[in-house]
N, C-alpha and C positions, 0 to 999 in steps of 0.2 A: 428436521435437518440438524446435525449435530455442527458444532463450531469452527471443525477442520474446513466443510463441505463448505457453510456460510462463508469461511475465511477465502477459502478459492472463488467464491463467488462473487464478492466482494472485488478480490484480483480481477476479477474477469472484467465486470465492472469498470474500474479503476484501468486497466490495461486499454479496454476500448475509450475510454474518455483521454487519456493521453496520446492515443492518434488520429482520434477526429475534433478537431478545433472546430469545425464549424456546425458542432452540434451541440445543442445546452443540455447540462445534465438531465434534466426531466428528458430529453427526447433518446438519450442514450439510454437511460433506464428503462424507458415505455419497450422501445423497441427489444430489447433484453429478454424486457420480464414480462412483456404482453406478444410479442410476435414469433420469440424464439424459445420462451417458455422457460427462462432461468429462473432456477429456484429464489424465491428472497422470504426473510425472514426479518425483524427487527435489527438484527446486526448488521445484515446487510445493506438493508439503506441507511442505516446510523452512520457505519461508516463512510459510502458510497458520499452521502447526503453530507454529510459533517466535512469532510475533503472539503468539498467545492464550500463550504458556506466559510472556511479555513484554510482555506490555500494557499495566502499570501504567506502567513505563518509558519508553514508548515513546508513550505518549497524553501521560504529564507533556514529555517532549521538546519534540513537536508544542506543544503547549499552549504550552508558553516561547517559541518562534518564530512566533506568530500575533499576531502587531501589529497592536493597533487590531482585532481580530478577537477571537468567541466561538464555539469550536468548533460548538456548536448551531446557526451561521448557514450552516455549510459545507456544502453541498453533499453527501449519502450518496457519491458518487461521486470527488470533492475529498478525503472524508476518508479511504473504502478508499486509494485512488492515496499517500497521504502514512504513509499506515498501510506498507505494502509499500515505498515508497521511504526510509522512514527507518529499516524495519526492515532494507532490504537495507546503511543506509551503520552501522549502529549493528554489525551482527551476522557483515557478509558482506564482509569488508574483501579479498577477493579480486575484486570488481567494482568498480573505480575508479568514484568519488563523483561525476565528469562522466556518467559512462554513467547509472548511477542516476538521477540528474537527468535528462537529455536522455528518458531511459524512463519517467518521470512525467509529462515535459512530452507528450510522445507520447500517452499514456494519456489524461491529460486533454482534447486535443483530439482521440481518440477517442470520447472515452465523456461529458466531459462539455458545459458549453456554452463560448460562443465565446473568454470571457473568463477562464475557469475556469483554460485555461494558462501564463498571466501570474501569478495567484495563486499555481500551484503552484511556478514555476519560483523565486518570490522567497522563499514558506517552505522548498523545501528548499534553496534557496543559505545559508538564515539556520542551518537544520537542519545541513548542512553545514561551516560555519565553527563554530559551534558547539561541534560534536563533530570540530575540528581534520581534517577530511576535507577541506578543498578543494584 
């Protein structure tokens, strides 16, 4: 599986766990990756896995770089995609902080609507300079 593929997978991931609260990541993952058969590879439960063991962190980050914005306004799909891109520039400093971004920007205008990838591309530039990554 090449990195794009893992990266969506990862989203997908990440996207189900931000609207089931009442399930722990192990049983979001099992059912994923053992019932529905989503691919997973190293990357993907790194990141999958590294979120939730990092999330306090990583939501206050997001949350600092939301201007003029209240997480609860954002989009399920907005917030997986920024959950995974900030996790990749906070944790994964072997994936240069342009690629990360340009792979959010992607995602969003895969997955979510038309306008959603302007949003992501300005919170994780802000996420970015932030945390001295650009």
């Amino acid at each position: 599986m090449n990195r794009k593929t893992a990266r969506e997978n990862a989203f997908l991931l990440l996207f189900e766990g931000a609207s089931k609260n009442d399930e722990t990541p192990e049983e979001i993952f099992e059912k994923a990756t053992g019932v529905r058969g989503l691919e997973c590879n190293d990357y993907v439960r790194t990141v999958f896995f590294g979120f939730y063991e990092n999330a306090r962190v990583i939501e206050e980050c997001i949350e600092k770089n939301l201007v003029g914005w209240k997480k609860d306004r954002i989009s399920i799909a907005s917030v997986a995609i920024l959950r995974l891109s900030t996790y990749e520039l906070m944790f994964m400093e072997d994936i240069p902080a342009k690629v990360s971004i340009n792979e959010a920007v992607e995602l969003a205008k895969k997955f979510d609507d038309e306008k959603a990838y302007s949003f992501v591309n300005g919170v994780m530039n802000s996420i970015a300079g932030a945390l001295g990554r650009k």
